[in-house]
N, C-alpha and C positions, 0 to 999 in steps of 0.2 A: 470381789471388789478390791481393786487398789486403795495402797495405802493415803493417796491425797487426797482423797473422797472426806478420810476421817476431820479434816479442816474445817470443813462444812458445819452449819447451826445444826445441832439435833433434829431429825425430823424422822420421817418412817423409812424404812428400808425402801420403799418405792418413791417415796420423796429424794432418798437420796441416789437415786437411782437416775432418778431425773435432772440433780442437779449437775450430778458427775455426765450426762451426755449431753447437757445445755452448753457446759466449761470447755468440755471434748471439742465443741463445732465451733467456739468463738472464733471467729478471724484473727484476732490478734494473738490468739496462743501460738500460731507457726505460721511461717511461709505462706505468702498466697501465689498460685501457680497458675498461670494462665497460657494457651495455646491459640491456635489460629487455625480458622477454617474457611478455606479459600472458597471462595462461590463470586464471578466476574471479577471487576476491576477493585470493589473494592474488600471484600471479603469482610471476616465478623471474628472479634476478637472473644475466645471463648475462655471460661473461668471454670476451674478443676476444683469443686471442694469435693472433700474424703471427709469419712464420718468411719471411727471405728466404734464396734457396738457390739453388746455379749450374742452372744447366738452361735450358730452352726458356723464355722470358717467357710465363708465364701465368699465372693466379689461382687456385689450387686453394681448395675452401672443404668443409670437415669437421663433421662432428655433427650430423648428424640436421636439416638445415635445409630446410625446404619451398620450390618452385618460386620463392615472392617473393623469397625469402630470397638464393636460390641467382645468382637475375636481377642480384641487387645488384651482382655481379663488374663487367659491360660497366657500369652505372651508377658506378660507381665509376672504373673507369678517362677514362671522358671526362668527368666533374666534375672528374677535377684537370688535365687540358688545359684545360677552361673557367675555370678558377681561374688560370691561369699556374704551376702547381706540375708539375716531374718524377715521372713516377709511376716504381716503381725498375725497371730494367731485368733484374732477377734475378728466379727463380721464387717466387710469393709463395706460401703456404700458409696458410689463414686456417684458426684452430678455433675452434667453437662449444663451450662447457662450459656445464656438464653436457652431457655427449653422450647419456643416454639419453632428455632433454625435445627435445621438437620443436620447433624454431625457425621464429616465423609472424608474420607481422606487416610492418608497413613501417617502423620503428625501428632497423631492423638497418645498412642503408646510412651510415649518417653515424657511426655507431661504427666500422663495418668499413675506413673510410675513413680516420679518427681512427686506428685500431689500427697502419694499413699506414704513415701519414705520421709516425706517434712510432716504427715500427721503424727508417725509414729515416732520418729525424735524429740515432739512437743520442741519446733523450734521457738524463742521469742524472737526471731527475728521479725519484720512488718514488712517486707519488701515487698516489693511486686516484683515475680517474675515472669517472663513468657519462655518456656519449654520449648522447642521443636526438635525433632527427629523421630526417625523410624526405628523403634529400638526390635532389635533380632532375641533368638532363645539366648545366645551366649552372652547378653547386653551388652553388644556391640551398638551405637549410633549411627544409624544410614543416614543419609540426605535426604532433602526435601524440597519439595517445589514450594515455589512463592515465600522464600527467606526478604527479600527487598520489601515486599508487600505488608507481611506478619510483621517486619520493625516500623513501616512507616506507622501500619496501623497501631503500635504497640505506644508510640509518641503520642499519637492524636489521643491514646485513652491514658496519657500519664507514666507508662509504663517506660524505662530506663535501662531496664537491663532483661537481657535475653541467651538463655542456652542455643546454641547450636551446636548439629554438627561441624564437624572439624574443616570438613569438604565446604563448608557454607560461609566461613567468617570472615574473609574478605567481599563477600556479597551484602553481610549484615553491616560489618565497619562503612559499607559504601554509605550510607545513612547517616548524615551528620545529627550526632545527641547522642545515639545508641553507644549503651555499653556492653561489649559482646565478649562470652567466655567461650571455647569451642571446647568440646568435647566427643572422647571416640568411645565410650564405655558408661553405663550405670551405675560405675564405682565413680566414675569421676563427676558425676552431677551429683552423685554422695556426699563427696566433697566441698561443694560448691555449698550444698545444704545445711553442712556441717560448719559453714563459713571458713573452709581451709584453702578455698580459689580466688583469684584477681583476676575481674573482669577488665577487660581494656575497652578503652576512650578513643580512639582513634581520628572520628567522622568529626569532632568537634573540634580540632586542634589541627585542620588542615586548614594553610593560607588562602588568602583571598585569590582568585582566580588570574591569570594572568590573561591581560587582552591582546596577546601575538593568537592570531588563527593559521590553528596548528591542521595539518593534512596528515594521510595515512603516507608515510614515504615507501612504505612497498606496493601499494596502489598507483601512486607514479609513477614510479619505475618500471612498474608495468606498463604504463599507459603511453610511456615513451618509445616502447617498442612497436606501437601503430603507426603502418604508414598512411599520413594524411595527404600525402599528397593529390589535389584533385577535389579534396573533402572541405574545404575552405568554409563552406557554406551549414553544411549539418555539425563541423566543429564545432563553427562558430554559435549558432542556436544550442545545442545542449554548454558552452563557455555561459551562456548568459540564461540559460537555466537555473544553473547551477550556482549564479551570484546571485538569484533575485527568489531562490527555489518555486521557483514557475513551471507548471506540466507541462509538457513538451510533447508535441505528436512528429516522428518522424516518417513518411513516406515514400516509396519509390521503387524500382521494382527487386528480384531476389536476387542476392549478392552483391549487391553493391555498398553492404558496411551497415547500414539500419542495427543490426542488434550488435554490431561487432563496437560501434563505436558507442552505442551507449552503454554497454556491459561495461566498457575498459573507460569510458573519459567520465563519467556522471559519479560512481562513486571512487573515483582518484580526487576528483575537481569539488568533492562534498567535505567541509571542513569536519573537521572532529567534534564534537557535541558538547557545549557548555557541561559544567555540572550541572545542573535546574534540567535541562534537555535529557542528560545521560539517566536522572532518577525516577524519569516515567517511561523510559526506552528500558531500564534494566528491571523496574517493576514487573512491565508488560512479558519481559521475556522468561522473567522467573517463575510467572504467574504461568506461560505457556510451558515451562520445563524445558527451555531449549539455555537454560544458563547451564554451563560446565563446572565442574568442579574447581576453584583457585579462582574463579573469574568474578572480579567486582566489579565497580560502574562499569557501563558497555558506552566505551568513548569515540567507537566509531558507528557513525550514521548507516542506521539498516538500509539494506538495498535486497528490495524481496521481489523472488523471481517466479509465480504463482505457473502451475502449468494450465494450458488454456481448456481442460476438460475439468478446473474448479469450480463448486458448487458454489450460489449462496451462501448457505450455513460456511464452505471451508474459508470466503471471503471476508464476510462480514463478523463470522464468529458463533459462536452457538454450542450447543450440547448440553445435557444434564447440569454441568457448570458452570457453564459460561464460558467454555475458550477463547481467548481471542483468536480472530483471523488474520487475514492475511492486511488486512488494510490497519489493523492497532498492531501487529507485530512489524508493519513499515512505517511507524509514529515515526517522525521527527528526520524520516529518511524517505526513501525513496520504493514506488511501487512500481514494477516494470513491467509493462503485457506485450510481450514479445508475440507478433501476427495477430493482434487484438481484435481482429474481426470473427475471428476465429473462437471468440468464447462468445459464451449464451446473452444473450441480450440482454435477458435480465439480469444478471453478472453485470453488465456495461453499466446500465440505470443504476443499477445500485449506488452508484459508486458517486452518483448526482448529490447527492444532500452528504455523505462527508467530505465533502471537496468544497462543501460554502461553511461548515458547520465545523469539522475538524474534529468531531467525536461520532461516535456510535451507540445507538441506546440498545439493550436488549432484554428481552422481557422470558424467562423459563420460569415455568412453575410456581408463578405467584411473586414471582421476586425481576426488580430490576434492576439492570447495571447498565452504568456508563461506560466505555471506553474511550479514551483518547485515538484519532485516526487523524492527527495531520500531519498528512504525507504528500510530498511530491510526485505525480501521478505523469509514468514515460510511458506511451505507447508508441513502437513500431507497427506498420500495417505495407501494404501491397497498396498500388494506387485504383486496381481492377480486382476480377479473379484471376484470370491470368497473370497480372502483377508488369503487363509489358506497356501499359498507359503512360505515355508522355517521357518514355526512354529512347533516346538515341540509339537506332539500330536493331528495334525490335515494333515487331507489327503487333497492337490489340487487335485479336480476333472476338472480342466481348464485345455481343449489344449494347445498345445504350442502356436498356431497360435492367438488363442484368446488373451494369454497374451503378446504376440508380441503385437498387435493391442492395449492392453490397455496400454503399455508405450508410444506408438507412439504418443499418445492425447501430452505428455509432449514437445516431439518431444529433438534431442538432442543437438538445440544451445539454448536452454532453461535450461535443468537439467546442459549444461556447463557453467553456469552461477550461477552453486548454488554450494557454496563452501565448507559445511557440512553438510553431509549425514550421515546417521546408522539407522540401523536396530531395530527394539523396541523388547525387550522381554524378559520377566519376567526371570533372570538368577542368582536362588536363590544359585548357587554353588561359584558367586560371591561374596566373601567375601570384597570385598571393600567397604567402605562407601562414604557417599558423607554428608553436608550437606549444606542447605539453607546461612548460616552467612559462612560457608568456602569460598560458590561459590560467596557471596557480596565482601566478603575481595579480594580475585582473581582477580575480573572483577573490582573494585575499583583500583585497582593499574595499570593494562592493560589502564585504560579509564584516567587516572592521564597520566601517560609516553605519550600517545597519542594525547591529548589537549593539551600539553607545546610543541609538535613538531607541534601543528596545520592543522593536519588528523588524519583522524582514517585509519586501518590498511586495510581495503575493501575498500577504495579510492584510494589507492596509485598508482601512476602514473607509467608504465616500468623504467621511471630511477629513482624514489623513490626507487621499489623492489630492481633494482640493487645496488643502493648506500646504502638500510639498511637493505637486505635481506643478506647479507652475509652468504656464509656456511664456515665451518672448513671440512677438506679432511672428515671427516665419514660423515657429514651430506650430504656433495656431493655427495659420491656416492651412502648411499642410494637413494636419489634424483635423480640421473639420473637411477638408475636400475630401479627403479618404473617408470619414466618415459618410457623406454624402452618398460618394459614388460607389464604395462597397456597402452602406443600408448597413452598417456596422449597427449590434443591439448594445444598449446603456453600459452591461458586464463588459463586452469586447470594447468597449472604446474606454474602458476603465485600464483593460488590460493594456491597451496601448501607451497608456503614460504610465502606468506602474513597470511598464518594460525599458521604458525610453529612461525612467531615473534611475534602472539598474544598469544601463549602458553609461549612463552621466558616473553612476558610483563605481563602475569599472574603472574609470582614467582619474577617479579621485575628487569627481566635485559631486556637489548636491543639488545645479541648476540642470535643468533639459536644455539643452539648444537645436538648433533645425536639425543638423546630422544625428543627435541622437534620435530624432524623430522619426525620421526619414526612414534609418534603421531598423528600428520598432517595427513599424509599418508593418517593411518587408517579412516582418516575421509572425502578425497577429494577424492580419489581415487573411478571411480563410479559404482553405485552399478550395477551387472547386473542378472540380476532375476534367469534365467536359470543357471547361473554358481552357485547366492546362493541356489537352489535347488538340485542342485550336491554335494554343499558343505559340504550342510544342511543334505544329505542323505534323501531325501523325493522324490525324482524322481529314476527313474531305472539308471543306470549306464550301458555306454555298456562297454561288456568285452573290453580287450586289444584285439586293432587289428592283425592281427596273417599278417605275413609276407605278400610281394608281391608275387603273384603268377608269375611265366613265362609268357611273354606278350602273347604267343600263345595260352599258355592254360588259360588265366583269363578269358574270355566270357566265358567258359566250365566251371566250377570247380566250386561245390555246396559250401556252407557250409558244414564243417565235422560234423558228427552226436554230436561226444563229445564238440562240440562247442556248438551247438546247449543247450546241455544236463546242460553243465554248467552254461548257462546264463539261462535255464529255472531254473534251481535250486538256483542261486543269486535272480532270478525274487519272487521262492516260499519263502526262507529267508524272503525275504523285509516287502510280504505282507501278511506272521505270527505277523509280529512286529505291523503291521498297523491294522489289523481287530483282532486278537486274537485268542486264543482257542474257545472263548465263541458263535462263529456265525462257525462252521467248517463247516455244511452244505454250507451255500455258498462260503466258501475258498474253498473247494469241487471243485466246481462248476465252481468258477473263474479257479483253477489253471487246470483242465481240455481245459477250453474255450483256456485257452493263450499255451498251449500246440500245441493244435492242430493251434493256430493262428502262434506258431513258425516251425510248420512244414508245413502248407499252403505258407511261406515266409521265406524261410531259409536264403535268401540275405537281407533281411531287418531284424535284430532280436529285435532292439534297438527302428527303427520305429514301431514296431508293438506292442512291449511292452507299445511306450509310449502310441498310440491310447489306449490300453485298457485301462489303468489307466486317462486317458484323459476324459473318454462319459461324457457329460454332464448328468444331471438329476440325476446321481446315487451318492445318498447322506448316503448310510449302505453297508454292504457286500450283504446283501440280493439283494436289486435291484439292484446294479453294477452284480449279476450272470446274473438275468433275461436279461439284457441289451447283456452278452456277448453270451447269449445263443441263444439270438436273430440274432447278428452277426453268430454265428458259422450256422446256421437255410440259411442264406443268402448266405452261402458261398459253405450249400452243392446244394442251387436250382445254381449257378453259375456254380459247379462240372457240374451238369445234363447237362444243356446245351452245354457247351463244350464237353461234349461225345456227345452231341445230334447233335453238327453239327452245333449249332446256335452261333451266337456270342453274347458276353454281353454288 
């Protein structure tokens, strides 16, 4: 028994026995230590008491700690032989609180250590401290994941000052209030212990933010080495993306710039991140372990480029822990699905409810976590599967039915969710310009008017739109005609004027007028494949329907032969322009086959044309003949039979 015991009232040796281990655990005799145990967004702030007690030397450790956790004991004991410190010769008892959360992670050693050298100093200090790092056999301080997380939560429980590793204190400092000490060794949280360290203030003493919106300038720079020429039109849609941060679907067939220009102009043209923005973007990413060592607030806007065989879980987040995904690791930035037809369906849906909601809920093991997910949501796609629908100088050989089937992956309370659309394609008779520093200047002043009202313009609530969506009489009714004649739903014709006041707050005012309208339009209004391949004149067009017949004789009454005559002659037009002089043998060939296919079907002129231009495989005029040659071959063994009495 020590000598302080003797202070104590007379009592029995086991009375005093009890008094001396009651005095030993008081809080207030030393240091309270506390740590962090990351589990989803918000994680659980955990508390290290030590208890030293006569018995066999050795480390007991309490609460629900997992195998890493548990390993820390032997780790702990020979870092303080590698440091030169006595580790105490008395039975130590370590507890984990809250004992019903599971202790996991590799953060726990360098508190546990921290807890066991302020029992055995008997500090009076009262402080709260939070401990992190990974401490090694030579009490070295490793790094740690979720430093931004463990300070936030260290505030929310009172908590002011915090050890870290050396790697992590510009991470911690990012956290205005925190007072953060860094450390590379178990000697030097010794020190700390022994009150011979100065923790710094940093996060509380930075000025108020300045309102100039600031850009990445090596992102531009880059982005000025894109030739736009011709591109007028998908600039301009990701330019006003990016001032109103509205999702964007771009279109159209391969190589013609779809990923090339939103990789380089969406995160150039994305302003840098308030601080309030940067300290749930540098949370999220501390939490995931993608922060670097020296890196504090994360001030430029994530732009996350998912490959299209991502799972669910790698999307939305998940694991034992809670990772976050791919959609809260793109908080506050940008989500990009490059050939977006191309991922799992259910991947696409997912993505439905944090696009209105802007978090993510998740539920492992009994426990649930929120994440933040509002993100800017860019998908490029192909207009077909062939990708050649409604292009200049290329034939779709895709049925109709097929490219039905490939828009449906999108499905349409997903594409009514994405506010600007257009089509990509190289349109050199555009004489318009655009440049890189015109579209920074535009979206600098959209993203200014927008932060002093405190939303951006794709968040705005139904009575935000009402109260700053305003139209004047021209902008209305184009407004409601478009509505009308495109069957626009309540969300898209929302998106319509929240697009039109990002165009108004491009040129610097806050009213809509009819061009900004008009503009909008062209860009919300959604695209639909079949109608741009009409548009486009790359699909057959059926002639004008010719009047209603007399109900009695409409079952009876063929097609007229000059009907017939006409539409095969708009059909031979088309595809002169499509295969050329230079292959006539098989124009030959074809415009034979579809003759007789318009006189085998004279009530279908329009269906039969499309079938031919439709066969898959036929990728030259030559084998689109053989293909039709082959049908007309099918069509006379079909003849035979029917005279022969058999059915087909």
């Amino acid at each position: 028994m020590k000598e302080g015991a003797a202070e104590a009232e007379p009592k029995t040796e086991g009375a005093e026995g009890k008094v001396r281990r009651k005095k030993k655990t008081t809080k207030e005799n030393y240091m309270q230590i506390y740590t962090f145990s990351p589990f989803g967004y918000e994680g659980s702030v955990i508390t290290v008491e030590v208890d030293l007690r006569r018995g066999i030397p050795a480390v007991d450790m309490v609460g629900l700690a997992d195998g890493s956790v548990r390993e820390a004991r032997e780790t702990v004991r020979e870092a303080f032989k590698s440091s030169g410190l006595d580790f105490p010769p008395e039975r130590v008892l370590v507890s984990l609180s809250p004992a019903d959360i599971k202790k996991e992670g590799n953060s726990f050693s360098a508190a546990v250590a921290a807890a066991i050298r302020s029992a055995d100093l008997k500090s009076a200090s009262e402080d709260k401290v939070m401990v992190l790092g990974d401490l090694s056999l030579s009490g070295e301080v490793g790094p740690v994941r979720g430093v931004s997380a463990a300070c936030q939560a260290a505030l929310a429980a009172g908590i002011t000052k915090v050890i870290v590793p050396k790697q992590c204190l510009e991470e911690a400092l990012g956290v205005p209030g925190i007072e953060a000490l860094s450390v590379s060794s178990l000697a030097e949280i010794n020190e700390a212990l022994e009150g011979r360290a100065l923790f710094l203030k940093k996060g509380a003493e930075e000025k108020s933010e300045a309102k100039a919106v600031e850009f990445n300038e090596e992102l531009l720079k880059a982005a000025e080495s894109v030739d736009l020429s011709g591109q007028y039109k998908a600039a301009r849609a990701l330019e006003i993306a990016a001032a109103g941060k509205h999702s964007v679907l771009l279109t159209g067939a391969p190589g013609y710039g779809k990923t090339l220009l939103t990789q380089s102009l969406l995160p150039a043209l994305t302003p840098k991140l308030t601080k309030e923005e940067a300290q749930s973007v540098t949370r999220v990413h501390s939490l995931a372990g993608l922060s670097r060592p020296g890196d504090g607030l994360i001030r430029d806007a994530p732009f996350r480029f998912p490959h299209q065989t991502a799972s669910i879980e790698g999307m939305c987040g998940g694991g034992p822990s809670c990772r976050p995904g791919e959609i809260s690791l793109a908080h506050n930035g940008t989500l990009f699905l490059d050939e977006a037809a191309e991922f799992r369906s259910s991947v696409l849906q997912m993505l439905r409810v944090p696009l209105e909601t802007g978090r993510i809920t998740l539920a492992r093991a009994g426990r649930v976590t929120v994440y933040p997910a509002k993100f800017q949501l860019a998908m490029a796609a192909n207009p077909c599967p062939c990708g050649c629908l409604g292009t200049h100088g290329k034939t779709c050989l895709d049925s109709a039915r097929s490219i039905e089937l490939y828009w449906k992956k999108f499905s349409a309370p997903l594409l009514d969710r994405v506010a600007v659309k257009a089509f990509v394609e190289k349109d050199f008779s555009d004489e318009r310009k655009i440049t890189v520093q015109e579209m920074k200047e535009r979206v600098a002043k959209a993203i200014e008017i927008q932060r002093e009202r405190g939303s951006y313009n794709n968040d705005l609530s139904p009575e935000d739109v009402a109260k700053l969506c305003r139209l004047d009489a021209e902008s209305q009714k184009l407004f409601d005609d478009a509505v009308r004649k495109n069957d626009l739903s309540p969300r898209m014709a929302a998106y319509a004027k929240k697009v039109a006041l990002t165009i108004a707050n491009m040129d610097g005012r806050t009213e809509i007028r009819a061009k900004d309208m008009k503009e909008s339009l062209s860009y919300t209004v959604p695209i639909d494949p079949m109608e741009l391949a009409m548009e486009k004149d790359f699909a057959v067009q059926a002639p004008p329907e010719p009047e209603a017949p007399a109900p009695e004789a409409e079952a009876k009454a063929p097609a007229s032969p000059r009907a017939k005559e006409e539409v095969f002659a708009d059909f031979a037009e088309r595809v002169k322009e499509k295969l050329g002089a230079a292959d006539q043998k098989a124009l030959d060939a074809l415009l034979s086959a579809a003759k007789e296919a318009l006189e085998a079907f004279p009530e279908e002129e329009k269906s039969a044309i499309g079938e031919l231009l439709s066969k898959r495989g036929a990728k030259d005029g030559a084998s689109l003949a053989k293909v039709l040659e082959k049908g007309t071959e099918t069509k006379d063994k079909k003849r035979s039979r029917e005279e022969g009495g058999r059915s087909f």
